[in-house]
C-alpha positions in Angstrom: 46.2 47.8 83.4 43.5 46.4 81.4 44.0 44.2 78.4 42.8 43.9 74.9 40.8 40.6 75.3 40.8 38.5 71.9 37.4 38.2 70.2 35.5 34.8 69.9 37.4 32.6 66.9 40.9 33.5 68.8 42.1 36.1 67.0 43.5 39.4 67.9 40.7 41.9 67.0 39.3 40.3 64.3 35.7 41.5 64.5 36.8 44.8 66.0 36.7 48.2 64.3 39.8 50.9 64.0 37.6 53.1 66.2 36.8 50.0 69.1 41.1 49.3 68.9 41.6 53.2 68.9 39.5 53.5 71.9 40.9 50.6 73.9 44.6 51.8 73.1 43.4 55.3 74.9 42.2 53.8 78.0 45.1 52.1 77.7 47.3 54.6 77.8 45.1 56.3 80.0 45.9 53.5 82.7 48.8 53.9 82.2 49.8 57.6 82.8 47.3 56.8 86.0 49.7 54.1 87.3 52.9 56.5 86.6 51.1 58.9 88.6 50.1 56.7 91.4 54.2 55.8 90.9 55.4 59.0 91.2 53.1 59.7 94.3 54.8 57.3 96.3 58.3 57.9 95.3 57.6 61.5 96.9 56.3 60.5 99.4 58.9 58.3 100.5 62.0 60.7 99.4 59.9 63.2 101.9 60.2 60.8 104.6 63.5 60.7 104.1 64.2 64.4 104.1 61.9 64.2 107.1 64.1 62.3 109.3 67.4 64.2 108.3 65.6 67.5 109.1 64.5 66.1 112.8 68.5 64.8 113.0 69.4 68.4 112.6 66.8 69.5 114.8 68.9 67.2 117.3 71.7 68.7 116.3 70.4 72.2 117.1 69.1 71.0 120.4 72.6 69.2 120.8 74.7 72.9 120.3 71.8 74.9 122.4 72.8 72.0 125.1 76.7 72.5 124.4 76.2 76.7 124.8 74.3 76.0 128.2 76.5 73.8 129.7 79.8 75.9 128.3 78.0 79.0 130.3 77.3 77.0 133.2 81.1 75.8 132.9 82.9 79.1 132.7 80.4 80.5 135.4 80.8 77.3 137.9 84.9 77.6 136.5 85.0 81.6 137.9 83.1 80.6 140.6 84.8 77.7 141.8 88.1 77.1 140.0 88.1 73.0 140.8 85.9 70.3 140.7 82.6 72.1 139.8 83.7 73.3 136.9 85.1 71.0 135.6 82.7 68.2 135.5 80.5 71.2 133.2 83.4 71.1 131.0 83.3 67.3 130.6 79.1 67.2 130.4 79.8 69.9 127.7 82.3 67.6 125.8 79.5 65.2 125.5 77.1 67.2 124.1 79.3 68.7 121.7 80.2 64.9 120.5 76.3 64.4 120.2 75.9 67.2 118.5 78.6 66.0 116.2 77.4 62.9 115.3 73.7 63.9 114.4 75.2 66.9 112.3 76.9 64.5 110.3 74.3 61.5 109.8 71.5 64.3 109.2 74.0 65.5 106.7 74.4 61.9 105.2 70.5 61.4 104.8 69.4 65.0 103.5 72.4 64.5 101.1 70.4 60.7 99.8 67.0 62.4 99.4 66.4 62.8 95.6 63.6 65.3 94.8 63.2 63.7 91.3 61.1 60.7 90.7 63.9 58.8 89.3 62.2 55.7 88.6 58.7 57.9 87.1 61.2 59.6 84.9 62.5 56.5 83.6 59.4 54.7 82.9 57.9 57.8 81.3 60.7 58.3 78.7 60.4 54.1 78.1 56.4 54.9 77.7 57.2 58.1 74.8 60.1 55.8 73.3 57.2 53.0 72.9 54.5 55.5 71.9 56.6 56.8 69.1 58.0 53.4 67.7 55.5 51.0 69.0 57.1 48.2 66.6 60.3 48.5 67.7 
């Protein structure tokens, strides 16, 4: 943010007109709004990464329960087929899978459940910048 730089003898504006101060206070505050922008930009960005990686955990979980249909099928097929040992080492493959699927249900779950769509911290600053720009003095 650029700075209001004090004139030669030291003091602050001294030689300076209302309309120089007036126009340095709006490229200012024109920095400013910038740098909340540039702020909120990357707190999107990086709650979209977030919601990012729980969506591709539930995409594992989807590829997880298509795994835990196909080896059920191939289970109760091999099970008919073959009422001992073929069938039920489907059933235990299938047990994993469903435990896989399980667990990335739930962490996807966890993370899409911490993504915050709101600029939180832009929000804040934003209401701190209109408190200022209505009481300046205070």
């Amino acid at each position: 943010m650029s700075s209001i730089q004090p004139d030669q003898g030291g003091s602050y504006g001294g030689d300076r007109s209302v309309g120089q101060l007036l126009s340095q206070v709006t490229s200012d505050l024109q920095t400013l709004f910038r740098q909340e922008l540039e702020l909120a930009k990357a707190e999107v960005r990086q709650e979209a990464t977030k919601a990012g990686k729980a969506a591709g955990m539930y995409g594992g979980a989807g590829f997880a329960g298509y795994m835990v249909l196909l080896f059920l099928s191939l289970a109760a097929v091999l099970g008919l087929a073959n009422v001992m040992d073929g069938g039920w080492a489907a059933l235990i493959v299938t047990a994993v899978w469903a435990v896989v699927a399980a667990v990335l249900y739930t962490r996807g779950r966890a993370q899409m459940r911490a993504v915050s769509p709101k600029p939180e911290q832009t929000v804040e600053t934003m209401k701190e910048n209109a408190q200022w720009a209505r009481h300046p003095t205070s």
